[in-house]
C-alpha positions as a printed Julia matrix, in Angstrom:
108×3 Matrix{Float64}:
 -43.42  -30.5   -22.02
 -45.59  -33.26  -20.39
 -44.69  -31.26  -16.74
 -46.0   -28.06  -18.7
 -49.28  -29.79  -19.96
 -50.28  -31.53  -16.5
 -49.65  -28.07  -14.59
 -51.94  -26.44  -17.43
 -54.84  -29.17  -16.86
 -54.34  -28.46  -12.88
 -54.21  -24.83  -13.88
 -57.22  -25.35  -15.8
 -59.57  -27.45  -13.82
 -59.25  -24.7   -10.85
 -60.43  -21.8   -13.04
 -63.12  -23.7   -13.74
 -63.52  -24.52  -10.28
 -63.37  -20.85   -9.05
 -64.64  -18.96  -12.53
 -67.48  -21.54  -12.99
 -70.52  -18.63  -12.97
 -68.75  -16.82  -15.72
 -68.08  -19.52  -17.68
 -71.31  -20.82  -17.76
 -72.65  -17.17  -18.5
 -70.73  -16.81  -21.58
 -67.55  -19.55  -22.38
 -66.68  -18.35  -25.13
 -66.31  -15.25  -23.6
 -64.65  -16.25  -20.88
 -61.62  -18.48  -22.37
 -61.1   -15.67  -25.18
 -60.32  -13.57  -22.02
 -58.6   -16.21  -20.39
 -56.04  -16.67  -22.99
 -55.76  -13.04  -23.8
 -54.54  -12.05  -20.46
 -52.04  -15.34  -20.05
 -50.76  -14.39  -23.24
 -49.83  -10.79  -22.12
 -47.77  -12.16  -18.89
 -45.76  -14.7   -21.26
 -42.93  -13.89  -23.69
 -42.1   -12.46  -25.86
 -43.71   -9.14  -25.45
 -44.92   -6.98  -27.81
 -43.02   -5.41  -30.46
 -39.3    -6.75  -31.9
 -36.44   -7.96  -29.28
 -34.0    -5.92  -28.89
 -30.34   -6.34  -29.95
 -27.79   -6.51  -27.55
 -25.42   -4.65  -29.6
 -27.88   -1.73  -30.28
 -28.94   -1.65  -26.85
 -24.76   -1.39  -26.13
 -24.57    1.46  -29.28
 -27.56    3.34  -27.6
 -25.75    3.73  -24.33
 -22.8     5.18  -26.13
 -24.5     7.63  -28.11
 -26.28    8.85  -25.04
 -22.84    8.96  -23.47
 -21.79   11.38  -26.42
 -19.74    9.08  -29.02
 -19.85    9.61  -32.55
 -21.17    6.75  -34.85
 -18.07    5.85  -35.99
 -16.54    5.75  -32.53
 -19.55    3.36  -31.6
 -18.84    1.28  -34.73
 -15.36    0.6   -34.03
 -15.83   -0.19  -30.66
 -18.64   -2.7   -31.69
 -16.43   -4.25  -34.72
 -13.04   -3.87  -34.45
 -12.33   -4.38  -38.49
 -14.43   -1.57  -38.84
 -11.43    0.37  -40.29
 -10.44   -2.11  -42.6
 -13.89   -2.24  -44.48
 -14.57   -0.36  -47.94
 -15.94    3.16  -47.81
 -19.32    2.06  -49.31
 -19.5    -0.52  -46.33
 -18.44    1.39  -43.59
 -21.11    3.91  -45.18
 -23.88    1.6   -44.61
 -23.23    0.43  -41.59
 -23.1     4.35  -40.31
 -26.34    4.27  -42.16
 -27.68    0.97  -40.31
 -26.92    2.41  -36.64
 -28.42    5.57  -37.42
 -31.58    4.31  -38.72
 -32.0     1.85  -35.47
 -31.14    4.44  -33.19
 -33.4     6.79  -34.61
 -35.99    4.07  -34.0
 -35.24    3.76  -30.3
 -35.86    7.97  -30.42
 -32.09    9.08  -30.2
 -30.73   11.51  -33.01
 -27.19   11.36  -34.02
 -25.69   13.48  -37.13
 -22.37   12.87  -37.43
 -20.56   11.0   -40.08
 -18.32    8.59  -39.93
């Protein structure tokens, strides 16, 4: 973290260096700006992550596979889990694929 902190201060001293009109104008100004727009280039973004399983799901759905065909190639002992289980994960995929703006119907 120290190699992250001296690049910062190097980082820093040139804005002032090149920026130092508009920072006297209005500093406050100025470093609210400053941090806004470094924030939007560094992670994370905006919104929630995504899953790597849902992002695999989503790909199979758009290829055509039924929920419970994506669920059993996802977790293997999906067949071997109770009905009310199996029902709720069915529910679980639907809902987050919904969210990423794909419909799916069928049951499981």
């Amino acid at each position: 973290m120290q190699a992250l902190e001296q690049m910062l201060r190097k980082f820093s001293a040139k804005m002032k260096r090149q920026f130092a009109k508009e920072i006297a104008r209005d500093p406050a100004k100025f470093k609210k700006q400053a941090v806004r727009l470094l924030r939007r280039t560094l992670p994370p973004g905006r919104g929630r992550p995504n899953n790597p399983r849902y992002d695999e799901a989503a790909r199979m759905a758009d290829q055509g596979k039924a929920v419970g065909d994506i669920l059993r190639s996802l977790d293997p002992s999906f067949d071997s889990l109770d009905p009310w289980t199996r029902m709720l994960a069915a529910r679980g995929l639907r809902a987050a694929l919904r969210r990423r703006g794909r419909q799916l119907g069928e049951r499981v």
